[in-house]
N, C-alpha and C positions, 0 to 999 in steps of 0.2 A: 383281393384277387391278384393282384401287382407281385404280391410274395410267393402267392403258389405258382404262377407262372415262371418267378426265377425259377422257383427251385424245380418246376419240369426241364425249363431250358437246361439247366446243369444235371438232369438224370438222378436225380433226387428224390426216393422214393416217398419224401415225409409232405405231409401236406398242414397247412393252417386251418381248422375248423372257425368260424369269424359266427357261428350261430351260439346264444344263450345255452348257461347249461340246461334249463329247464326244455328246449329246443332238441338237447342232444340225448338227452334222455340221463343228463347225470343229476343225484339227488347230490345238492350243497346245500351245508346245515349253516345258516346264516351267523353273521355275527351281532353280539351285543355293542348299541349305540351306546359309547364312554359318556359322553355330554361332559359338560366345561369340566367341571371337578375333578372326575375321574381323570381327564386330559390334562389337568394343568400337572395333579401328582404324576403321573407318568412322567410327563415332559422334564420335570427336578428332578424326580428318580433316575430317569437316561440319563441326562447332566452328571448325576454326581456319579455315578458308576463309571464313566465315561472318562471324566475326572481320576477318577482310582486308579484306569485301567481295570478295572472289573465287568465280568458279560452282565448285560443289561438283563434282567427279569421282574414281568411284571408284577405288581405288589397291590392294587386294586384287584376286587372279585372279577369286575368284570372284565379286565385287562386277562387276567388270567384266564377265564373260562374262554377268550376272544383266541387264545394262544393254543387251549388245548382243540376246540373246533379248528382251528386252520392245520393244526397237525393230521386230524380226523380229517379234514379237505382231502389233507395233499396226501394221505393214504387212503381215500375213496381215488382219486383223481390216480394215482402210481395202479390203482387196481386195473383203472378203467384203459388205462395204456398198456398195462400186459395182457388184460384181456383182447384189447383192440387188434394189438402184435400179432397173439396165437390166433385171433379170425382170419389175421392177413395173410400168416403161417399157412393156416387150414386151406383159406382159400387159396390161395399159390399151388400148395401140393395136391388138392384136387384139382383145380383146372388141369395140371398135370397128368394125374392119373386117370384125368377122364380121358385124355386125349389121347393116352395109352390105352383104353380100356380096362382100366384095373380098377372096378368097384368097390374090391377088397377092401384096397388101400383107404380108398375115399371114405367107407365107413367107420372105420379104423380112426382116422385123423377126426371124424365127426367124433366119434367117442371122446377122442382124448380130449379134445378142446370143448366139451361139454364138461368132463369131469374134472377138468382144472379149472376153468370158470365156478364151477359149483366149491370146489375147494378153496378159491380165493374169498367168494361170497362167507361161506362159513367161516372162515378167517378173523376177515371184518365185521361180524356180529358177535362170533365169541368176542371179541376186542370191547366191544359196543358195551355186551352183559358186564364183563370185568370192571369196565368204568362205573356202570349204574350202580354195581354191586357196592363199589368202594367209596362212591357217594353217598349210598344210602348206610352205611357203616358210619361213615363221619357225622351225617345227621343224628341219627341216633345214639353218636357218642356229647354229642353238642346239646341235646337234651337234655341227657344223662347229669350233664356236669350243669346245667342251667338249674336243674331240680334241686341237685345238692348245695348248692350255691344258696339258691331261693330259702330251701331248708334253712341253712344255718343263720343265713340274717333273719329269718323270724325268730330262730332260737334265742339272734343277740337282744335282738328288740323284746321278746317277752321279758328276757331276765331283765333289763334295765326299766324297762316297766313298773314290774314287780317288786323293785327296788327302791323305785323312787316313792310308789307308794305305800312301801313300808315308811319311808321317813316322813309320813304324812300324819299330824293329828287323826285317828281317827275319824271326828266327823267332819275332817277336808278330804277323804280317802272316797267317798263314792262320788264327791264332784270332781273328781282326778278324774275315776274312771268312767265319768258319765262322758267328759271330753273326750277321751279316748276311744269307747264305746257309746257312739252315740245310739238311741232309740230313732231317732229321725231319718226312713228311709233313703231320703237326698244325702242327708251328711254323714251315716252309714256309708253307704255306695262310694261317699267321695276319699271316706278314710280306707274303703277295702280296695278302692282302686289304688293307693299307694302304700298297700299292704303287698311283701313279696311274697304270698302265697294267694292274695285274694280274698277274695270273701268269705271261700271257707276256712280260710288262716286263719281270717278276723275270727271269726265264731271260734275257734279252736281255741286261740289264744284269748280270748276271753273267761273262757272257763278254764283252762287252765289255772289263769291267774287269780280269780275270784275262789278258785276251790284254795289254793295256795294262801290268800290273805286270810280266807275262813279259821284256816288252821293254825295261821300265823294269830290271828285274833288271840284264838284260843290258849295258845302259847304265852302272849302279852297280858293277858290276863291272869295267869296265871302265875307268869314271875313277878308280875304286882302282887300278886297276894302271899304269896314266898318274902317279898322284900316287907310288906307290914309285920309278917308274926315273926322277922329276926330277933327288931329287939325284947320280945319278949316269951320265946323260944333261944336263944342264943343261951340265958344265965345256965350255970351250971354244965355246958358243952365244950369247955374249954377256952384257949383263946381264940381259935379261930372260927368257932362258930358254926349255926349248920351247914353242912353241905348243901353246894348250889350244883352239885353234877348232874341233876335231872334239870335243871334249866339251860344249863349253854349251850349247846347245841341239837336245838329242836327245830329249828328253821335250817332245809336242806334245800330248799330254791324248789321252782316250781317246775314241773316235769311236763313236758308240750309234745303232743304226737300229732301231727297237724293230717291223720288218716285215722 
């Protein structure tokens, strides 16, 4: 009270509002509490930029998102004082023009200051959309890359999988993969929880790789039987023997589509 009263004494048309915004009728979008952590990195990060000579910005999410709300404040708050201005405008030049009799004018000034209130409003909402817009871009691009991410470390883990149990004795190859793929719904669950696709990874990548050793069997057996009738298939073939170009490269890695 003490301040508004200077400022009548000195003929000062601006006054102190001392009531809450929720009081005054202004919507303020609150901020996020930092809590210690978020606090302390701010506090090193001001420091060292400070240090630099470099402008301070914040580098925690919610330091940031704390930055863009008090900008959204203080352009709700810049709205709410030109809107305030053009009421005090309006009303000025109406008590005027009423004292003159000039209705005209008084409607006139009601328009205007109706339709610039409405144009500030629209303003600060398209403003509003633009942001939600560009948020929800950034999520959906953080997805995006999360997916493909996820993807290729299932890829790396099948292949090396599938590799180690090729260098596996045959009958140590299904106790490989019985560890691996467990039958037991607890320890299933506990390996598809630290599977990067999940549970339906694990299944994917299960057959993939089983259908892949199937055929790798196939193959192995097959160059065993190629390598018995050498020596006695080789005489008369020359020196070098028969051909092995249908055995070397029959294993081509196992194909994983995890959809």
């Amino acid at each position: 009270m003490q301040c508004n009263e200077a400022l009548e004494r000195h003929q000062k048309p601006a006054r102190i509002d001392h009531r809450s915004y929720e009081r005054q009728g202004v919507d303020e979008i609150p901020t996020l509490h930092l809590g210690p952590t978020s606090t302390t990195m701010e506090r090193r990060h001001k420091a060292e930029q400070e240090r630099k000579g470099e402008p301070y910005k914040p580098q925690t999410f919610k330091a940031q998102e704390n930055e863009r709300r008090r900008t959204l404040n203080d352009h709700v708050r810049e709205i709410v004082r030109e809107l305030a201005a053009t009421v005090r405008e309006v009303a000025a030049q109406a008590m005027d023009a009423r004292r003159k009799g000039v209705n005209g004018l008084l409607n006139a000034l009601r328009v205007k200051g109706k339709q610039e209130a409405d144009e500030q409003f629209r303003r600060a909402a398209e403003a509003r959309r633009r942001e939600e817009e560009r948020k929800e871009a950034l999520r959906q691009q953080a997805l995006r890359d999360a997916r493909e991410r996820a993807v290729r470390e299932a890829k790396e883990r099948m292949t090396d999988i599938a590799k180690r149990a090729q260098r596996l004795p045959p009958d140590a190859r299904e106790q490989f993969l019985a560890g691996e793929y467990p039958s037991d719904p607890f320890d299933r669950a506990l390996k598809a929880h630290s599977h990067p696709l999940g549970t339906a990874g694990l299944d994917a990548e299960e057959k993939a790789v089983r259908a892949h050793l199937k055929v790798y069997q196939v193959q192995e057996k097959r160059q065993q039987a190629e390598r018995v009738q050498v020596p006695t298939q080789g005489r008369g073939r020359g020196r070098g023997g028969p051909s092995r170009s249908r055995s070397r490269d029959y294993d081509r890695g196992p194909s994983f589509d995890p959809f």
